[in-house]
mmCIF file of the C-alpha atoms, coordinates in Angstrom:
data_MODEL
# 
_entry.id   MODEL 
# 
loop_
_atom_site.group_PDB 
_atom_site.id 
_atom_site.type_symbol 
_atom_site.label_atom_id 
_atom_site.label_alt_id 
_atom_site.label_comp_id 
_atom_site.label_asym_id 
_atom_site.label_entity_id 
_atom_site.label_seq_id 
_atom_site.pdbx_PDB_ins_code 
_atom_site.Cartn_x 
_atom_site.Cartn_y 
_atom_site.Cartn_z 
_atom_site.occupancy 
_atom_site.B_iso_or_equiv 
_atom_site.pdbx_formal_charge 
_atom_site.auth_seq_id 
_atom_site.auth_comp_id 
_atom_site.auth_asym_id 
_atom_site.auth_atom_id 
_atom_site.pdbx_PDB_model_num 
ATOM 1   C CA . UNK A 1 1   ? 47.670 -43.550 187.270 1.00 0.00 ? 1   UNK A CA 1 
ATOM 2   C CA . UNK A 1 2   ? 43.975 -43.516 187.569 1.00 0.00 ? 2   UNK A CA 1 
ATOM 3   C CA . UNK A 1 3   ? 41.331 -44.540 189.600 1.00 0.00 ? 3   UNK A CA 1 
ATOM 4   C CA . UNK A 1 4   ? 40.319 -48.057 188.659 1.00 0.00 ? 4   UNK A CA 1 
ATOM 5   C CA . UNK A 1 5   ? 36.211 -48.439 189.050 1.00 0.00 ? 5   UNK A CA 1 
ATOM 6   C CA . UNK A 1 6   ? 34.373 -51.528 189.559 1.00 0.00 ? 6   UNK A CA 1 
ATOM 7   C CA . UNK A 1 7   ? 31.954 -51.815 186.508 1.00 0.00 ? 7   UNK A CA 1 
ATOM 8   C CA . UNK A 1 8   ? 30.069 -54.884 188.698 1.00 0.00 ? 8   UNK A CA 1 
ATOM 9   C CA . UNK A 1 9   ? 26.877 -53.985 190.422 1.00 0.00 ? 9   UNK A CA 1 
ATOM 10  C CA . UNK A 1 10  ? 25.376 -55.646 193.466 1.00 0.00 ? 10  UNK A CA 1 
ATOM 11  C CA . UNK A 1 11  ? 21.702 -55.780 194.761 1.00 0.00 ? 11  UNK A CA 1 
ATOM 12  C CA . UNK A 1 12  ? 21.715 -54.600 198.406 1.00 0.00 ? 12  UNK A CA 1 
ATOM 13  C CA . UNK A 1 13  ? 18.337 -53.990 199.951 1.00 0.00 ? 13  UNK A CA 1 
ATOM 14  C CA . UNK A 1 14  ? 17.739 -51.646 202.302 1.00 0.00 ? 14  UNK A CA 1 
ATOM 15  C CA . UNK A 1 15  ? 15.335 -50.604 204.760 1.00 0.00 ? 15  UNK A CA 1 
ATOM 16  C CA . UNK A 1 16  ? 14.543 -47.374 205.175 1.00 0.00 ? 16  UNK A CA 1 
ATOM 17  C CA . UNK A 1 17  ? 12.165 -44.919 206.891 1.00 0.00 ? 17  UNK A CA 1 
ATOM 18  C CA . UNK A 1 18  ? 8.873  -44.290 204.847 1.00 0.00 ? 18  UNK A CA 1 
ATOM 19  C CA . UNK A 1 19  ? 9.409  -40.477 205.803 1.00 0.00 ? 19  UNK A CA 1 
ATOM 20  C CA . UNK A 1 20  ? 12.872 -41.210 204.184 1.00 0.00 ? 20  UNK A CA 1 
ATOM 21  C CA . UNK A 1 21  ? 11.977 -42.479 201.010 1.00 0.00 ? 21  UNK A CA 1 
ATOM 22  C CA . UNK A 1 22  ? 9.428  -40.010 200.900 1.00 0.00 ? 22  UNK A CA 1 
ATOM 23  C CA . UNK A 1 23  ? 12.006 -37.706 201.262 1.00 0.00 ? 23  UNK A CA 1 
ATOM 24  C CA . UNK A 1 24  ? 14.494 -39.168 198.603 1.00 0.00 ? 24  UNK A CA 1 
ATOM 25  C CA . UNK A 1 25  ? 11.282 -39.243 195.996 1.00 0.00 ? 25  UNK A CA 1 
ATOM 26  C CA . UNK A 1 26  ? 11.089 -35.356 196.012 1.00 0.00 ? 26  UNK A CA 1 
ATOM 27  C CA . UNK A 1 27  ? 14.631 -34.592 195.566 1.00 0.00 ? 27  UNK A CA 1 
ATOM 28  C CA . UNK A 1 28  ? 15.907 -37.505 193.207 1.00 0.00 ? 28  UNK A CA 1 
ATOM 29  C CA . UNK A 1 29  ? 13.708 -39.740 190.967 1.00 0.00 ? 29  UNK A CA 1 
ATOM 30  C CA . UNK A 1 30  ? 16.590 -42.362 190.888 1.00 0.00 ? 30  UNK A CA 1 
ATOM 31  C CA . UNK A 1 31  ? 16.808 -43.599 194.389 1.00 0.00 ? 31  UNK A CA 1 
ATOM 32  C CA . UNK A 1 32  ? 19.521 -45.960 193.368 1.00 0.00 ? 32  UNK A CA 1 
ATOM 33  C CA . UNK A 1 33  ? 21.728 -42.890 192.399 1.00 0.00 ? 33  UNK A CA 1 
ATOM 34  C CA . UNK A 1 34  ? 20.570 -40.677 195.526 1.00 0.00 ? 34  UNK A CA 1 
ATOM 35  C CA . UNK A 1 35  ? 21.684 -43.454 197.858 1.00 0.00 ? 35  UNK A CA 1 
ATOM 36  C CA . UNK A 1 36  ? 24.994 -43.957 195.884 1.00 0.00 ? 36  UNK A CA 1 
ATOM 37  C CA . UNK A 1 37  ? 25.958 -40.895 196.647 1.00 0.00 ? 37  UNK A CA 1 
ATOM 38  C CA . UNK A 1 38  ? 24.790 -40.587 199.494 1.00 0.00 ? 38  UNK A CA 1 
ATOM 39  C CA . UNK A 1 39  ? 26.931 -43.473 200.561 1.00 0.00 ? 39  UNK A CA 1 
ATOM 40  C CA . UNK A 1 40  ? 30.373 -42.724 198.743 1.00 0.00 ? 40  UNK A CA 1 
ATOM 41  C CA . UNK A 1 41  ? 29.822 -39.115 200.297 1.00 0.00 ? 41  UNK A CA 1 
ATOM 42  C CA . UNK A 1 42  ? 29.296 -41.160 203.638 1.00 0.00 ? 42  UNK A CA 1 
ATOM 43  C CA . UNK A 1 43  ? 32.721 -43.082 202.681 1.00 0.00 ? 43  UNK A CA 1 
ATOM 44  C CA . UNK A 1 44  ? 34.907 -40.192 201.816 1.00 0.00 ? 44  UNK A CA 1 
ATOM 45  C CA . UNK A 1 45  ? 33.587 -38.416 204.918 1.00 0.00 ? 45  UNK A CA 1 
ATOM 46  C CA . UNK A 1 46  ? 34.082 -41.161 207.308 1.00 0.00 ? 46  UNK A CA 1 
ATOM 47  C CA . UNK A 1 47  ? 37.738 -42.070 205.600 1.00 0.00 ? 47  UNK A CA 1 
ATOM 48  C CA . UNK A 1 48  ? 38.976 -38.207 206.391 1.00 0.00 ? 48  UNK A CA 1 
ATOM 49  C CA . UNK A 1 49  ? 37.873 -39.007 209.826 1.00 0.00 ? 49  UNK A CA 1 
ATOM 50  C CA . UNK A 1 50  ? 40.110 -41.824 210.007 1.00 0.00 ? 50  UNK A CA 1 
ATOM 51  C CA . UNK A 1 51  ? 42.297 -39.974 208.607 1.00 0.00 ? 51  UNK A CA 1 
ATOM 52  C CA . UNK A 1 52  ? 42.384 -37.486 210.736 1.00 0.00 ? 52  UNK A CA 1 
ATOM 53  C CA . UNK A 1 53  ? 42.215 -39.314 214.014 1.00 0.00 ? 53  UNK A CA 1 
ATOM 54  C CA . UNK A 1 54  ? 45.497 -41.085 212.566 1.00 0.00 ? 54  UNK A CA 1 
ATOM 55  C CA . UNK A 1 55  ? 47.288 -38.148 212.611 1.00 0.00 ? 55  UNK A CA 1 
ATOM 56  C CA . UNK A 1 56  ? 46.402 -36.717 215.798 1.00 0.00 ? 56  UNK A CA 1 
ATOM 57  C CA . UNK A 1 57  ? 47.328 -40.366 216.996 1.00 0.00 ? 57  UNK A CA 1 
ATOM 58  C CA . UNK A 1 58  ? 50.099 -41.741 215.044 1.00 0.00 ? 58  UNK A CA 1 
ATOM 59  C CA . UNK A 1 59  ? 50.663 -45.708 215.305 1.00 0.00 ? 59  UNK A CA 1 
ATOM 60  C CA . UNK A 1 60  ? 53.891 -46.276 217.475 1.00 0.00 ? 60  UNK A CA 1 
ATOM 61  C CA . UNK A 1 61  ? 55.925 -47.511 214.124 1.00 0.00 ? 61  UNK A CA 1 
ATOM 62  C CA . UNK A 1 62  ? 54.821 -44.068 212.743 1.00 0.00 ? 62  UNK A CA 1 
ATOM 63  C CA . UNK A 1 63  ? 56.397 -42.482 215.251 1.00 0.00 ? 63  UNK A CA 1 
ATOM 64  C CA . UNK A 1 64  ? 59.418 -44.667 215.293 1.00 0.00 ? 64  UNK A CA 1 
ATOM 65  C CA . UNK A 1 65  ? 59.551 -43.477 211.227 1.00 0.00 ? 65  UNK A CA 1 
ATOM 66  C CA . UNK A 1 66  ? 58.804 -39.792 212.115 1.00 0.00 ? 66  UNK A CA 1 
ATOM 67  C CA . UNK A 1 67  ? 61.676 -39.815 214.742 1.00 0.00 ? 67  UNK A CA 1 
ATOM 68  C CA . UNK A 1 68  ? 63.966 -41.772 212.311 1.00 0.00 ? 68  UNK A CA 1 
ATOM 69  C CA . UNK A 1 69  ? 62.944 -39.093 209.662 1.00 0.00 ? 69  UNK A CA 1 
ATOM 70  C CA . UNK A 1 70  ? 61.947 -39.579 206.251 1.00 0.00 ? 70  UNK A CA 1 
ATOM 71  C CA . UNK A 1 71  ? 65.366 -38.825 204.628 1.00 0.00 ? 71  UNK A CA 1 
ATOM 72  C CA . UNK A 1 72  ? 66.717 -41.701 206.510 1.00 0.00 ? 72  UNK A CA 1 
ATOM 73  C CA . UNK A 1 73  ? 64.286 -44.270 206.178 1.00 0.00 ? 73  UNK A CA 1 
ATOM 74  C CA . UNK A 1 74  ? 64.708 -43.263 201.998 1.00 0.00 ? 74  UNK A CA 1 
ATOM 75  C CA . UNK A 1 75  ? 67.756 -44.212 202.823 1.00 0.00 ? 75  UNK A CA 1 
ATOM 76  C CA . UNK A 1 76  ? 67.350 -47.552 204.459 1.00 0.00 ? 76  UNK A CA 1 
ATOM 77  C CA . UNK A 1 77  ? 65.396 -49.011 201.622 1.00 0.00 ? 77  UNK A CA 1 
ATOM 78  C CA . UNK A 1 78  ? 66.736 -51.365 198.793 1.00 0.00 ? 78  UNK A CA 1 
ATOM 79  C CA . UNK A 1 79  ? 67.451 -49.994 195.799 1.00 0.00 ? 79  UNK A CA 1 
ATOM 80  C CA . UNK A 1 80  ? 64.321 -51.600 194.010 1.00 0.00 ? 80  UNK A CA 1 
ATOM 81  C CA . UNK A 1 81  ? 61.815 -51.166 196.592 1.00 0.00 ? 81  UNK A CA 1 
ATOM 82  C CA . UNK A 1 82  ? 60.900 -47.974 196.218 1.00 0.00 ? 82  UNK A CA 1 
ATOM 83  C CA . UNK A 1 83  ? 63.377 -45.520 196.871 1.00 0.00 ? 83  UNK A CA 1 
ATOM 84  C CA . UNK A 1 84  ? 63.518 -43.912 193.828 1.00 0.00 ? 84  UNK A CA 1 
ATOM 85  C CA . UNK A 1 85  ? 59.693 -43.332 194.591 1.00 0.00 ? 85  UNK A CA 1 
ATOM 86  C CA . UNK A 1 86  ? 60.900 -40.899 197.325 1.00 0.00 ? 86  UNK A CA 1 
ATOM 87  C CA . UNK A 1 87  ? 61.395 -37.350 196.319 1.00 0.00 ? 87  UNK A CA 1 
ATOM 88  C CA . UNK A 1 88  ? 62.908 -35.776 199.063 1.00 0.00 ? 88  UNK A CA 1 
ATOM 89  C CA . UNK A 1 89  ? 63.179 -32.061 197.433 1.00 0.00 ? 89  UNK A CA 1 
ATOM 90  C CA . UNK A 1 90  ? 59.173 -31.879 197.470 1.00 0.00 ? 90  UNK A CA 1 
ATOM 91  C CA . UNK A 1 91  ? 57.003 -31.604 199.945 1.00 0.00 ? 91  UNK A CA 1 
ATOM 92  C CA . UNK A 1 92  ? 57.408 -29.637 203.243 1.00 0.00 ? 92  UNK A CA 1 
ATOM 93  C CA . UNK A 1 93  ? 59.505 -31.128 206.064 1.00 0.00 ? 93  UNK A CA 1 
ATOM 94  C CA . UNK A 1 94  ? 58.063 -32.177 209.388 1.00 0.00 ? 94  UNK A CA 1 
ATOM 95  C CA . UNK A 1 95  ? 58.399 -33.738 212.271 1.00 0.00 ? 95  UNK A CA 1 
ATOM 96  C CA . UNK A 1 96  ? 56.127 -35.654 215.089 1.00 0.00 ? 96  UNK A CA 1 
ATOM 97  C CA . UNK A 1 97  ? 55.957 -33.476 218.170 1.00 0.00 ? 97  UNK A CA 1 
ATOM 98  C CA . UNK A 1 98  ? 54.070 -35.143 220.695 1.00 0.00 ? 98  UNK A CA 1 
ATOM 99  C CA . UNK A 1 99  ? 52.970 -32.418 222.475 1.00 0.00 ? 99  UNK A CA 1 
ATOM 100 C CA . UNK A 1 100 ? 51.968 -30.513 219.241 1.00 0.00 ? 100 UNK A CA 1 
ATOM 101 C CA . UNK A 1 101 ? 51.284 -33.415 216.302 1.00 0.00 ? 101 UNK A CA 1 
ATOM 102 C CA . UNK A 1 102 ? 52.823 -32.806 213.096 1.00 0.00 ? 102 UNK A CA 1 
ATOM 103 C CA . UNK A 1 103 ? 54.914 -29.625 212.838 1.00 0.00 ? 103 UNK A CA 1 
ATOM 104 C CA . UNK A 1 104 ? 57.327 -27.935 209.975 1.00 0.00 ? 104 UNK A CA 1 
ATOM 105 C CA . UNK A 1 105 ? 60.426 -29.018 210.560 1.00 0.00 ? 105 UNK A CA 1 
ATOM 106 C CA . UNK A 1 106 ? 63.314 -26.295 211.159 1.00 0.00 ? 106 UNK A CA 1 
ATOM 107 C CA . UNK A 1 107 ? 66.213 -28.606 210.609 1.00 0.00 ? 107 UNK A CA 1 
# 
């Protein structure tokens, strides 16, 4: 399954430093693609962040799931809502330690 890309454009205007554009002019004659990527860079970046900060602080249902285990929670779900998308022979088993985050699990 691929990533599915919006072929719509919008107009955004944007105001920006004159020391900026200046800026922008020498390195990329296409502002409109500088500041593209610029910005999905900006996206990526700031969704690892989030990313990140929800793993060092799991939502309480996370934790409830982590506790319960992933095996089990497989387990729990109806046959047709996605637990034959749950392949428990890959991946490496952990478990939420609060003291520690996310470690290998032993078990």
């Amino acid at each position: 399954m691929g990533v599915r890309k919006d072929t719509t454009t919008a107009r955004v205007t944007v105001t920006l430093p004159g020391d900026v554009v200046r800026d922008i002019d020498q390195i990329e004659k296409n502002r409109s693609r500088f500041i593209l990527e610029a910005v999905r860079h900006e996206i990526r970046h700031r969704r690892r962040q989030e990313l990140l900060r929800s793993l060092q602080h799991p939502h309480p249902e996370t934790a409830e799931l982590a506790e319960l285990g992933l095996a089990e929670w497989a387990r729990q779900l109806p046959p047709d809502d996605g637990a034959p998308l749950v392949d428990l022979e890959r991946g490496t088993p952990v478990r939420w330690a609060p003291d520690r985050g996310w470690t290998e699990d032993d078990a």
